[in-house]
NUSETOR-784664 format. One record per atom (N, C-alpha, C): atom name; residue number from 1; y, x, z. Coordinates in nm, 2 decimals, always signed. Each point is the difference from the previous one (the first is absolute). Example, Ala and Ser with C-alpha at 12.3 -4.5 7.8 and 13.67 -1.06 7.14 Angstrom:
# residues 2
at,i,y,x,z
N,1,-0.57,+1.32,+0.78;
CA,1,+0.12,-0.09,+0.00;
C,1,+0.12,+0.09,+0.00;
N,2,+0.11,-0.04,-0.07;
CA,2,+0.11,+0.09,+0.00;
C,2,+0.11,-0.08,+0.08;
This chain:
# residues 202
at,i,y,x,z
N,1,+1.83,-5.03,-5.48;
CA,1,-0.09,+0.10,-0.07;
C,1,+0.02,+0.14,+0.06;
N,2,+0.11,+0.05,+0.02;
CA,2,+0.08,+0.10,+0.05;
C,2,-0.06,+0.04,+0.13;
N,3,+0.01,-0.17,+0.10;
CA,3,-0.06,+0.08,+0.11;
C,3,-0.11,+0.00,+0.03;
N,4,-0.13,-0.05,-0.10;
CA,4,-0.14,+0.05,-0.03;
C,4,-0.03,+0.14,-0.01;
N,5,+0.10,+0.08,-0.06;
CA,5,-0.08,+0.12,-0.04;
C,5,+0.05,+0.06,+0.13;
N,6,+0.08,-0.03,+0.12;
CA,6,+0.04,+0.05,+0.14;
C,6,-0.13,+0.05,+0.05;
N,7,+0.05,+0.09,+0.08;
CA,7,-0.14,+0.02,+0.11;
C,7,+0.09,-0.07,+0.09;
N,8,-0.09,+0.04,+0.10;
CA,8,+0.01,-0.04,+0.16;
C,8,+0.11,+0.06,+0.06;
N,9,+0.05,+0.11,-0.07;
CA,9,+0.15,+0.10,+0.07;
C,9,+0.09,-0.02,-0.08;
N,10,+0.01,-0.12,-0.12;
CA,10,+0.10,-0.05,-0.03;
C,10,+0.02,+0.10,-0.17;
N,11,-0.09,+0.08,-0.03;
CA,11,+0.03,+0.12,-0.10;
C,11,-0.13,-0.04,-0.14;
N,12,+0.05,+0.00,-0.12;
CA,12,-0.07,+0.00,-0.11;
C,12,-0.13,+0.10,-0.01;
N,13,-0.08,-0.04,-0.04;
CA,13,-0.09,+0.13,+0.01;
C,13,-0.03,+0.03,-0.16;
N,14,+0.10,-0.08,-0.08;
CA,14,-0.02,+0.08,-0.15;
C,14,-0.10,-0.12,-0.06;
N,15,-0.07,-0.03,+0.04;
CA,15,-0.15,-0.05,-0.11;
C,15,+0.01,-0.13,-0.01;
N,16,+0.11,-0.09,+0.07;
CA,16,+0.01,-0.13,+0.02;
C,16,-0.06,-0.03,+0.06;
N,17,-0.12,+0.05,+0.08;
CA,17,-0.08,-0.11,+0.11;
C,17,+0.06,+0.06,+0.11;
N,18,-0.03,-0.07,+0.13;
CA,18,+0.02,+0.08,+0.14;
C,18,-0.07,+0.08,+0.03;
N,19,+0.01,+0.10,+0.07;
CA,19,-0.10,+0.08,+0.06;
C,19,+0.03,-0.02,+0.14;
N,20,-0.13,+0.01,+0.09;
CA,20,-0.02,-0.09,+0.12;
C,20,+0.02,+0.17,+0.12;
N,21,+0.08,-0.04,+0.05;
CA,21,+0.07,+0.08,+0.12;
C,21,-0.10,+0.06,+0.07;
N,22,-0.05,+0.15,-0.01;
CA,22,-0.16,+0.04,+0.11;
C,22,+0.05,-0.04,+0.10;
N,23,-0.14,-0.04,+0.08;
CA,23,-0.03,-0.01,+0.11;
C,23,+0.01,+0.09,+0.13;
N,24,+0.08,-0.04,+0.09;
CA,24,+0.09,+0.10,+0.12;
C,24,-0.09,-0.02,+0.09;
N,25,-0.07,+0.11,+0.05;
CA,25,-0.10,-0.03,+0.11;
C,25,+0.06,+0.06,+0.17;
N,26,-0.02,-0.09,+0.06;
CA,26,+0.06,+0.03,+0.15;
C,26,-0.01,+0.18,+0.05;
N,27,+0.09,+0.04,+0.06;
CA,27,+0.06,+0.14,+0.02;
C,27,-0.11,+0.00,+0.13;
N,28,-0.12,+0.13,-0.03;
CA,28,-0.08,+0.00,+0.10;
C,28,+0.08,+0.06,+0.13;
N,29,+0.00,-0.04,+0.12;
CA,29,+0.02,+0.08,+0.14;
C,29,-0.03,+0.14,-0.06;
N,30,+0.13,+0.11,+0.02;
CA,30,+0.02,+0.13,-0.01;
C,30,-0.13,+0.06,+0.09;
N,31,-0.12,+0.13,-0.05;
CA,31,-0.07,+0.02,+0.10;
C,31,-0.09,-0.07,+0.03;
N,32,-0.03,-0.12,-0.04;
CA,32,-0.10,-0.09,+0.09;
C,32,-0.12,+0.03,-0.01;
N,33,-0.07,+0.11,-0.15;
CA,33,-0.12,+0.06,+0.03;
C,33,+0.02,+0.07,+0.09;
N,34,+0.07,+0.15,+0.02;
CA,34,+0.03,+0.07,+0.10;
C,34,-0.04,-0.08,+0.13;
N,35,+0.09,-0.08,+0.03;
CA,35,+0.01,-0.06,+0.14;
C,35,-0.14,-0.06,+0.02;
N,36,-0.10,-0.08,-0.12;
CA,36,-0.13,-0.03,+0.02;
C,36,-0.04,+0.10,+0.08;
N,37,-0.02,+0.11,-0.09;
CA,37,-0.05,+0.11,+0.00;
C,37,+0.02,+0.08,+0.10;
N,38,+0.09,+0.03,+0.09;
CA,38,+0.03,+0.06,+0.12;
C,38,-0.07,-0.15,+0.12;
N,39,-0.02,-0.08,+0.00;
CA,39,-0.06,-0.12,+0.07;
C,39,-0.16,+0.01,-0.01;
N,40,+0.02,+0.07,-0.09;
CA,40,-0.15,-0.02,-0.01;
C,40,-0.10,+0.16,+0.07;
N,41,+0.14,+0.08,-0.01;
CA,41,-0.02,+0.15,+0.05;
C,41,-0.04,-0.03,+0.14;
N,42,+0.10,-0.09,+0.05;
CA,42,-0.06,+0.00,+0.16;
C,42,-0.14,+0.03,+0.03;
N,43,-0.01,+0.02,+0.13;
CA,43,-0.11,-0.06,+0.09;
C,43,-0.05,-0.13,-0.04;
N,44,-0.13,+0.01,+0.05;
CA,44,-0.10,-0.13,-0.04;
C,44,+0.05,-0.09,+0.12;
N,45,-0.04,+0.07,+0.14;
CA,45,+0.06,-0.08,+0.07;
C,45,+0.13,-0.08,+0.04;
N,46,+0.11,+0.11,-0.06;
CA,46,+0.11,-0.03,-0.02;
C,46,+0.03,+0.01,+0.15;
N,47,-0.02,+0.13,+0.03;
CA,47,+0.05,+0.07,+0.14;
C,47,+0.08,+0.09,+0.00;
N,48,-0.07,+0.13,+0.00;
CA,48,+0.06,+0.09,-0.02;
C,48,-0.04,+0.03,-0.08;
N,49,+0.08,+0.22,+0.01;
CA,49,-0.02,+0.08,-0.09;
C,49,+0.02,+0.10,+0.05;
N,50,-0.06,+0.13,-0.05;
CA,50,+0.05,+0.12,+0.06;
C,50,+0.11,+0.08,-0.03;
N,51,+0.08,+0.03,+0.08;
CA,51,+0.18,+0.04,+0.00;
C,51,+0.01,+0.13,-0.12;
N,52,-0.09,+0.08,+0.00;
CA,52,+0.00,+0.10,-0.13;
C,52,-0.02,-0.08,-0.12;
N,53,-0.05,-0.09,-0.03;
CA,53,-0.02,-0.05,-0.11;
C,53,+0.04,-0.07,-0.01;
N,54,+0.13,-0.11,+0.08;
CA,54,+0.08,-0.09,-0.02;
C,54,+0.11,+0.08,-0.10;
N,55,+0.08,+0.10,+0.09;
CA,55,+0.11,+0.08,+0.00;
C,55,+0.00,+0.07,-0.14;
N,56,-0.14,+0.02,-0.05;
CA,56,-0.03,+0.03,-0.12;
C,56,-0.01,-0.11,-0.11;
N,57,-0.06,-0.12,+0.02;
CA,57,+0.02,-0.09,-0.06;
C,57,+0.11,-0.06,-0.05;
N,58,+0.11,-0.03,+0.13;
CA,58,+0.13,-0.05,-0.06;
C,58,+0.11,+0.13,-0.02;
N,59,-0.05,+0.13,-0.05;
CA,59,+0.09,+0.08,-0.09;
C,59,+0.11,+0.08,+0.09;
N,60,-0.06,+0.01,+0.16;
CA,60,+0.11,+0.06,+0.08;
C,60,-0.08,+0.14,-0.03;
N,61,-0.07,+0.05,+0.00;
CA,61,-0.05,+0.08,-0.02;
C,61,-0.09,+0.06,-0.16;
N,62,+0.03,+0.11,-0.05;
CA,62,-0.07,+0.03,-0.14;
C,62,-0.16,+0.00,-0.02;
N,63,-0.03,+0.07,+0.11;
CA,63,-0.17,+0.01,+0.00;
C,63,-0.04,-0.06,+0.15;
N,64,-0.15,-0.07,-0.01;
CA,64,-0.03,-0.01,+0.16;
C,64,-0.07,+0.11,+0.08;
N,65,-0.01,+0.12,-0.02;
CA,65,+0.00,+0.11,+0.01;
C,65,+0.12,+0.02,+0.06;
N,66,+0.12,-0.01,-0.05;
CA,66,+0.13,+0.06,+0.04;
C,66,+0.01,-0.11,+0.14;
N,67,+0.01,-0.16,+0.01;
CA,67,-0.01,-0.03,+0.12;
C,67,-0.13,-0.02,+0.09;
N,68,-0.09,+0.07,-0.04;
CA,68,-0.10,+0.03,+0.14;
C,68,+0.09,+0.12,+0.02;
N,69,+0.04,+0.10,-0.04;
CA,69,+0.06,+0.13,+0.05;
C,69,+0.12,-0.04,+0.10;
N,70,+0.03,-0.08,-0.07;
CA,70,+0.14,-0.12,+0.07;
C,70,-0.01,-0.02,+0.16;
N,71,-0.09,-0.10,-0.02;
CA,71,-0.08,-0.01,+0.11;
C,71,-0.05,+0.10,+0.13;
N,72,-0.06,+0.09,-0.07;
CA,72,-0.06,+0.11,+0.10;
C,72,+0.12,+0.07,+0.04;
N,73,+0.09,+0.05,-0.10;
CA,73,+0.13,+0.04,+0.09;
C,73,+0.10,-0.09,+0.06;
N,74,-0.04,-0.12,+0.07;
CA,74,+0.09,-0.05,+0.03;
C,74,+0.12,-0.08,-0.01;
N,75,+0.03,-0.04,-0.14;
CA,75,+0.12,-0.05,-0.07;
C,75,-0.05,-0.08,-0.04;
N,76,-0.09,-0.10,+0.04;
CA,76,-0.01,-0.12,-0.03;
C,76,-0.03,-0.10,+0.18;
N,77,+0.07,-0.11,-0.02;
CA,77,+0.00,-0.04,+0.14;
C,77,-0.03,-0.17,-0.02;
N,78,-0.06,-0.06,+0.06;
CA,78,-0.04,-0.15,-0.02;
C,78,+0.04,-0.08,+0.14;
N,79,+0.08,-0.07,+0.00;
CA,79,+0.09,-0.10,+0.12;
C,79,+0.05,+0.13,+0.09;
N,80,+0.05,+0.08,-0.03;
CA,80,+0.07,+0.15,+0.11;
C,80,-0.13,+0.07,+0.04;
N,81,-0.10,+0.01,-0.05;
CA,81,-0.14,+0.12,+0.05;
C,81,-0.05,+0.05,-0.14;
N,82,-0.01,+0.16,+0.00;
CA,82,-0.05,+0.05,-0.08;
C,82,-0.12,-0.07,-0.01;
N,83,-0.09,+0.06,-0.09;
CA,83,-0.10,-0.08,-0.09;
C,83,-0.05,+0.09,-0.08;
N,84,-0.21,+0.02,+0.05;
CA,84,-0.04,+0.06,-0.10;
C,84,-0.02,-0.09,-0.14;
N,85,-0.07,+0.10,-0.09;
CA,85,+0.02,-0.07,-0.11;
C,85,-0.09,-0.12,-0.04;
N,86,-0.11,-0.02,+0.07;
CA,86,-0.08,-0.09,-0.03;
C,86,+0.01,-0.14,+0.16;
N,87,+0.13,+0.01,+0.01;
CA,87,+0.06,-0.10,+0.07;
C,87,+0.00,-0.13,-0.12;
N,88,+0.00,-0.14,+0.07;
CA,88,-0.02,-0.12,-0.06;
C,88,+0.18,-0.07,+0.05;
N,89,+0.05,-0.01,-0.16;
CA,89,+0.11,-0.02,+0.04;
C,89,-0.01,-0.23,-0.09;
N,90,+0.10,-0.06,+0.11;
CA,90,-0.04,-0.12,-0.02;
C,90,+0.15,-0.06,-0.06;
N,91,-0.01,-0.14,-0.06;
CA,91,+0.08,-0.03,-0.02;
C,91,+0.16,-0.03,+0.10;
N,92,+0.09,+0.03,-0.03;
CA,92,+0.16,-0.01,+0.12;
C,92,-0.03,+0.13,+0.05;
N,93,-0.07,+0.13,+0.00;
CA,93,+0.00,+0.15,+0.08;
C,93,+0.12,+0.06,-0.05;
N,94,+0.06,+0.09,+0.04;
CA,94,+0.11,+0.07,+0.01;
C,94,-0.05,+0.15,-0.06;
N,95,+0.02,+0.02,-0.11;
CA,95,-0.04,+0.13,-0.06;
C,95,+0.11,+0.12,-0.01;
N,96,+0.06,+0.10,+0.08;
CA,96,+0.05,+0.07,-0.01;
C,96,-0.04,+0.13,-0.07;
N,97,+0.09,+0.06,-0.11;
CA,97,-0.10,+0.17,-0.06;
C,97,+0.10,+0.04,-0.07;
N,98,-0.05,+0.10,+0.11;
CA,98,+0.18,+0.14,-0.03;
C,98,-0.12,+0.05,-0.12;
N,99,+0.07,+0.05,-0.14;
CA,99,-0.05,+0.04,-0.15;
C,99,+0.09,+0.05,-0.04;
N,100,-0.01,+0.12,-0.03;
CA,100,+0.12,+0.11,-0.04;
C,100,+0.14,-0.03,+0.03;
N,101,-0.02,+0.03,+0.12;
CA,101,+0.15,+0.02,+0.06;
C,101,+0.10,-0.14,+0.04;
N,102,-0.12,-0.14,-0.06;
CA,102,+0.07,-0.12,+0.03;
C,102,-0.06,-0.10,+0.08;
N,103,+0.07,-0.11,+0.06;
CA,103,-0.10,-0.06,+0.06;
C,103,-0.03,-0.12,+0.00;
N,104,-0.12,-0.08,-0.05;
CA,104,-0.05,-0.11,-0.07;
C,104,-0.01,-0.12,+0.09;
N,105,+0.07,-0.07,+0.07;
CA,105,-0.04,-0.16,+0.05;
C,105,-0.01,-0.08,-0.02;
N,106,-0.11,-0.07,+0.00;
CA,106,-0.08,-0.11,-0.10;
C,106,-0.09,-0.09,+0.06;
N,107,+0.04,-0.13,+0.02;
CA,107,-0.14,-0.13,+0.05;
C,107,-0.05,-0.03,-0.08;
N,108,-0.12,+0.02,+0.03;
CA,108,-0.13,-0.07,-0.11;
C,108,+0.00,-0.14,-0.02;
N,109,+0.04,-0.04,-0.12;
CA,109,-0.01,-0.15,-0.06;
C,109,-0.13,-0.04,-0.06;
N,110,-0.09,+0.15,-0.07;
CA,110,-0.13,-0.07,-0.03;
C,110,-0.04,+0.15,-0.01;
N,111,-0.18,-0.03,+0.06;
CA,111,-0.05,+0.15,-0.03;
C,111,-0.11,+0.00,-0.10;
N,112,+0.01,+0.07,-0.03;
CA,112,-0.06,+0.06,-0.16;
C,112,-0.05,+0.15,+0.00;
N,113,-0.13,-0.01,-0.10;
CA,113,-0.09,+0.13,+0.03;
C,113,+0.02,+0.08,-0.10;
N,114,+0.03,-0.04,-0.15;
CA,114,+0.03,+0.07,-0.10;
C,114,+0.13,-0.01,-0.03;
N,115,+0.03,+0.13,-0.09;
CA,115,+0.14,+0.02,-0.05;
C,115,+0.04,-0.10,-0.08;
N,116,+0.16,-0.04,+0.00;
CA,116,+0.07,-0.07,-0.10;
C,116,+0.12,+0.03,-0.09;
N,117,+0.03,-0.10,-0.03;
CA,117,+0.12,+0.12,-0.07;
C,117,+0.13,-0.01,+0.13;
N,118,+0.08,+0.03,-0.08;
CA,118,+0.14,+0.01,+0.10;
C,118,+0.08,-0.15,+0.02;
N,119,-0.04,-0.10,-0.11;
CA,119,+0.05,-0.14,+0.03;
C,119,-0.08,-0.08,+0.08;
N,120,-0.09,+0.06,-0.02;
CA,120,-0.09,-0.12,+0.13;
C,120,-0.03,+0.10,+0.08;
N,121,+0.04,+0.11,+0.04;
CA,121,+0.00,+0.07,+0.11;
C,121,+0.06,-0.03,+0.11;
N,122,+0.18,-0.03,-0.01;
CA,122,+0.10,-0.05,+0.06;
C,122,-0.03,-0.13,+0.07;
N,123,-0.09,-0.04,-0.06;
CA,123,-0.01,-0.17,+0.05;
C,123,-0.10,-0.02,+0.10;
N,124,-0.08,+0.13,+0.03;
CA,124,-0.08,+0.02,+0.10;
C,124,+0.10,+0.02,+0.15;
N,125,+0.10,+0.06,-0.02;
CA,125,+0.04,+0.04,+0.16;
C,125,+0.17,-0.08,-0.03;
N,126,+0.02,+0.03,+0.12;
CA,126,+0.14,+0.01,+0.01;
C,126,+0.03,+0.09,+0.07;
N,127,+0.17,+0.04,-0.11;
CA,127,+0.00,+0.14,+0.05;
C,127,+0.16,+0.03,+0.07;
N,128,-0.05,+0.04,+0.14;
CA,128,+0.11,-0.01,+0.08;
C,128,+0.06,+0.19,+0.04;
N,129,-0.02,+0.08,-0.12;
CA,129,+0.02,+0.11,+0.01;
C,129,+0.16,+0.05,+0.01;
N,130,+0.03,+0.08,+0.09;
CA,130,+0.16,+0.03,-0.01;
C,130,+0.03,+0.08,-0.13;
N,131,+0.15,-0.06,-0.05;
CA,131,+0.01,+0.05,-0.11;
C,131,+0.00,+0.17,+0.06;
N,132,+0.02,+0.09,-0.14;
CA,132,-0.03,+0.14,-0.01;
C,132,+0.18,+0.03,+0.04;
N,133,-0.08,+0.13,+0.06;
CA,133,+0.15,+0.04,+0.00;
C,133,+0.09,+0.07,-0.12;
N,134,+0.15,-0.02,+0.00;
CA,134,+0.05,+0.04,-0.12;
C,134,+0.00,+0.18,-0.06;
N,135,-0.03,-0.01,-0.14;
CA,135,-0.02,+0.15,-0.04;
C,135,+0.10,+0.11,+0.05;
N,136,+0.12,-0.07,+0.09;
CA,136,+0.10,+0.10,+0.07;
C,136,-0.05,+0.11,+0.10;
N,137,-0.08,-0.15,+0.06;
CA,137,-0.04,+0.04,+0.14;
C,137,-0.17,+0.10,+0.03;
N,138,-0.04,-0.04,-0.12;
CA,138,-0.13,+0.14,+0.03;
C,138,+0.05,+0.10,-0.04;
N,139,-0.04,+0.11,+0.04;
CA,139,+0.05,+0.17,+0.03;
C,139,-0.08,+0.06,-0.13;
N,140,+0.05,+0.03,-0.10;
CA,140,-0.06,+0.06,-0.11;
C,140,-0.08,+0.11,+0.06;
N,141,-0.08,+0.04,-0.11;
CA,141,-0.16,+0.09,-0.03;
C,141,+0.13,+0.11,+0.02;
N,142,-0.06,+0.12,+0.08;
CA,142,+0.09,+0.17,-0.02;
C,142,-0.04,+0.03,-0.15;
N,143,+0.07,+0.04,-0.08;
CA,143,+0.01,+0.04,-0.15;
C,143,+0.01,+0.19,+0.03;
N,144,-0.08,+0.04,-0.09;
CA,144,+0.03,+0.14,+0.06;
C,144,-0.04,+0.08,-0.19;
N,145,+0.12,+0.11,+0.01;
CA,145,-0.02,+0.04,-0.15;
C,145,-0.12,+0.00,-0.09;
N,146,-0.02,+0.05,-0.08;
CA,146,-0.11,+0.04,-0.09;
C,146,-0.03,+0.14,+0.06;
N,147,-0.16,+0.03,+0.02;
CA,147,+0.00,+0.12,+0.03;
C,147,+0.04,+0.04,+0.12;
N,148,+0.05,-0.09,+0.11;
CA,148,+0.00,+0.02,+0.13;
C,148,-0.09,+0.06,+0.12;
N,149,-0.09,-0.06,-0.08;
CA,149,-0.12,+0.02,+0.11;
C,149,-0.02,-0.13,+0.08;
N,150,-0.08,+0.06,+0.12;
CA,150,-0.02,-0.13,+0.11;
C,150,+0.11,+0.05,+0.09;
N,151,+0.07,-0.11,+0.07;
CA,151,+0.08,+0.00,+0.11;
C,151,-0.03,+0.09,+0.13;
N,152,+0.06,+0.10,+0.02;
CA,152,-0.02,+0.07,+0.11;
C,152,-0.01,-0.11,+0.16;
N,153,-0.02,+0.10,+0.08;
CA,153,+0.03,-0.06,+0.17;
C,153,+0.16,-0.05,+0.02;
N,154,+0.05,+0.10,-0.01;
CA,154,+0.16,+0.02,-0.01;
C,154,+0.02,-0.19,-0.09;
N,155,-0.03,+0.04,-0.13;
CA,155,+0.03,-0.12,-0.08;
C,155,-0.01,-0.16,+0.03;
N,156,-0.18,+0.02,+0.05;
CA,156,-0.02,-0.12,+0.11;
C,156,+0.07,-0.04,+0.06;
N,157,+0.06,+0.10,+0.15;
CA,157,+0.08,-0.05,+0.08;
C,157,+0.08,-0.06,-0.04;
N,158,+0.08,+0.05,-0.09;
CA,158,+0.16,-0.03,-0.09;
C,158,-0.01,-0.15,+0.00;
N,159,-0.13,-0.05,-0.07;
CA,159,+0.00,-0.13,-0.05;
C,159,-0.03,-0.07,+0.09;
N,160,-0.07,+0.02,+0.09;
CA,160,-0.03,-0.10,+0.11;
C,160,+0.09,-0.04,+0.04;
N,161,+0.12,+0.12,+0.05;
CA,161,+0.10,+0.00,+0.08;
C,161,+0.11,-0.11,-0.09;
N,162,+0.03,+0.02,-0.12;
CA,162,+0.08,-0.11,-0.11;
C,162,-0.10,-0.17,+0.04;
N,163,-0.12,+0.07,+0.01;
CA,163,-0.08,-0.19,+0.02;
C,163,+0.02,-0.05,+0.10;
N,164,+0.06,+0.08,+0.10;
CA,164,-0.01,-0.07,+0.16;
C,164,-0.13,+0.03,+0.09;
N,165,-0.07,+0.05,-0.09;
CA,165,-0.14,+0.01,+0.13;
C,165,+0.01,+0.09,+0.12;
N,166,-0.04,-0.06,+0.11;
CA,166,+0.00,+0.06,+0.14;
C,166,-0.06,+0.09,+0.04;
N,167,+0.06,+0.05,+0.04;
CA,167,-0.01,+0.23,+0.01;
C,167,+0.03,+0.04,-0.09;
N,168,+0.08,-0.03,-0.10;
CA,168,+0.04,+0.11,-0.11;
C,168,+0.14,+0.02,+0.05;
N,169,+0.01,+0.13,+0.02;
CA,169,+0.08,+0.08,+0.10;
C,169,+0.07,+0.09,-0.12;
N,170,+0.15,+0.06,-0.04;
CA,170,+0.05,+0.02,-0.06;
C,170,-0.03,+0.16,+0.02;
N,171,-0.01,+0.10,-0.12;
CA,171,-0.05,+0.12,-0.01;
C,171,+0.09,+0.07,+0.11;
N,172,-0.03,+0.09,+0.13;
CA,172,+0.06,+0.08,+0.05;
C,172,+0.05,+0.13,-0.10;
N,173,+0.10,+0.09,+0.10;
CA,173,+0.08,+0.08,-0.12;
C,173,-0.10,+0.13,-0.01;
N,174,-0.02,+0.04,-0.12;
CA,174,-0.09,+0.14,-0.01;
C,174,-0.03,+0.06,+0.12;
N,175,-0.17,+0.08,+0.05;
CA,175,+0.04,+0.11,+0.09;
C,175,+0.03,+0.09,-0.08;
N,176,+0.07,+0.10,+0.11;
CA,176,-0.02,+0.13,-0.08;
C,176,-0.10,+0.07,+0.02;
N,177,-0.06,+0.02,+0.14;
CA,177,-0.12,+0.05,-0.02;
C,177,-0.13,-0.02,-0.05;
N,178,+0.00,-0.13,-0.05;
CA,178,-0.11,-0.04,-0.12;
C,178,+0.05,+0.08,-0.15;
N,179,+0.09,+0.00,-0.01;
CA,179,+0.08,+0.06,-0.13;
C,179,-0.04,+0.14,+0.03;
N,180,-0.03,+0.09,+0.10;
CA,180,+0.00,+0.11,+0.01;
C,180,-0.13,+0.06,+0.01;
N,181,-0.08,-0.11,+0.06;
CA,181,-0.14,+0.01,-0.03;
C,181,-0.06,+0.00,-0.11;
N,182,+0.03,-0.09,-0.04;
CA,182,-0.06,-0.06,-0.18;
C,182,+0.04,+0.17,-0.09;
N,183,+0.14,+0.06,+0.04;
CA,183,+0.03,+0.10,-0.09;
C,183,-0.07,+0.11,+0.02;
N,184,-0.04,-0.02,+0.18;
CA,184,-0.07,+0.16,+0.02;
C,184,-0.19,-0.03,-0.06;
N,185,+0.03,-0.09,+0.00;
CA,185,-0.23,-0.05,-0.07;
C,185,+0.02,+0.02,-0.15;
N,186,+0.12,-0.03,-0.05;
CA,186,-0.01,+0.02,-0.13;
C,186,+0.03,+0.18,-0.03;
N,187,+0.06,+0.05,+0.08;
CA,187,+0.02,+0.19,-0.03;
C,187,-0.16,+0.06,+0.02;
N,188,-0.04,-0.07,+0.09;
CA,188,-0.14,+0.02,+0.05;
C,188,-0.12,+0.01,-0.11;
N,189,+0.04,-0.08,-0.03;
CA,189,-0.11,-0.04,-0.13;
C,189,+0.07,+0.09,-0.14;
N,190,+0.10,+0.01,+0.00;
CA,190,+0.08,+0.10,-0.15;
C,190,-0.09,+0.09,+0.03;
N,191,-0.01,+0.08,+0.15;
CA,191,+0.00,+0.15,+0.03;
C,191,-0.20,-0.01,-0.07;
N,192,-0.03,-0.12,+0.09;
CA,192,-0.16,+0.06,-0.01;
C,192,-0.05,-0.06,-0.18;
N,193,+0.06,-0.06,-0.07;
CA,193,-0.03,-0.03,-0.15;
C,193,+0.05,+0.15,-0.07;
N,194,+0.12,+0.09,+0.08;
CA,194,+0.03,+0.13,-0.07;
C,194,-0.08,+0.09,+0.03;
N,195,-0.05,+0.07,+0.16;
CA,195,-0.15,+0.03,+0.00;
C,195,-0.09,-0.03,-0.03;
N,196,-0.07,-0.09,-0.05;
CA,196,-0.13,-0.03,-0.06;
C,196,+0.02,+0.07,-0.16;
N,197,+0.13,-0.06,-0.05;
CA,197,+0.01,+0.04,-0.09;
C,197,+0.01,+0.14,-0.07;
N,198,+0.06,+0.06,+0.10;
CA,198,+0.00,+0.17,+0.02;
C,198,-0.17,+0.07,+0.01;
N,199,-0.09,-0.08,+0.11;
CA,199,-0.13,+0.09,+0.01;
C,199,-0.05,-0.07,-0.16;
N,200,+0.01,-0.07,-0.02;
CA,200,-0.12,-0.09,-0.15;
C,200,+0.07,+0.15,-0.10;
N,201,+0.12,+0.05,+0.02;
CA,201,+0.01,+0.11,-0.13;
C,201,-0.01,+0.10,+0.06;
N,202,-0.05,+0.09,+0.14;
CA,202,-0.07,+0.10,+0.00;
C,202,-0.17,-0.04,-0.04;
């Protein structure tokens, strides 16, 4: 009688009858609308697609505006050749795109005309990008006080010269006759601001 009022997980449910175990329905494939749904983005013919609007599509880029600009400047490359933007990029192409300061290498596994999200994005390429380098090794932003102003010439050099860039040549020592000049243009100018000043009060 006892094990009548059981359910199916072995536990009383109080009222003496069973209560019947809901029904567990199969765990759909993660994404599989998505994945429809980027399948369906394709091309009709299921050829190509144009390389601005792939790059955009699978999320290497934020706007396709930003990779046509990509493009036109050169930081996007298809099998080792730059590439304008309304290049036709095909399935196994080699997508190269330097994007803020990093650089993106990626074979097309499937091409696609509309955006997706970021899980079925990944599933379009494979991505053979070199890892980043460590936050040791990039050369921090120049930090310059509050109220500084903009960096002089002088200042420039300084930093180029700490960056390693080529021709930045360490400051030679003061002239003096630049020092002597600068002093005699500045007495020059005292004298004629104290004449003017002298005729304005006759």
């Amino acid at each position: 009688m006892a094990s009548e009022a059981m359910d199916d997980t072995g536990k009383d449910d109080g009222t003496g009858t069973s209560a019947a175990a809901p029904a567990t329905r199969p765990a759909a494939e993660p994404d599989s609308d998505a994945v429809a749904a980027a399948k369906a983005a394709g091309p009709s013919n299921g050829g190509s697609v144009r390389v601005d609007s792939w790059i955009w599509s699978v999320r290497l880029v934020k706007t396709r505006s930003m990779g046509a600009a990509a493009c036109k400047g050169g930081h996007v490359r298809v099998n080792g050749e730059r590439v304008k933007p309304a290049h036709s990029v095909h399935v196994g192409d080699e997508v190269r795109l330097r994007h803020e300061g990093h650089e993106r290498v990626v074979i097309v596994k499937q091409v696609i005309r509309k955006r997706v999200g970021a899980p079925v994005a990944v599933q379009c390429y494979v991505d053979n990008s070199p890892p980043p380098p460590p936050r040791e090794a990039v050369a921090p932003a120049g930090i310059r006080d509050r109220g500084a102003g903009r960096p002089t010439k002088r200042d420039r050099r300084d930093m180029e010269r700490l960056r390693g860039f080529p021709g930045a040549e360490p400051d030679t020592a003061p002239d003096p006759h630049k020092d002597r000049d600068r002093d005699r243009n500045r007495d020059t100018r005292r004298d004629s601001r104290r004449s003017t000043h002298r005729d304005t009060q006759r």
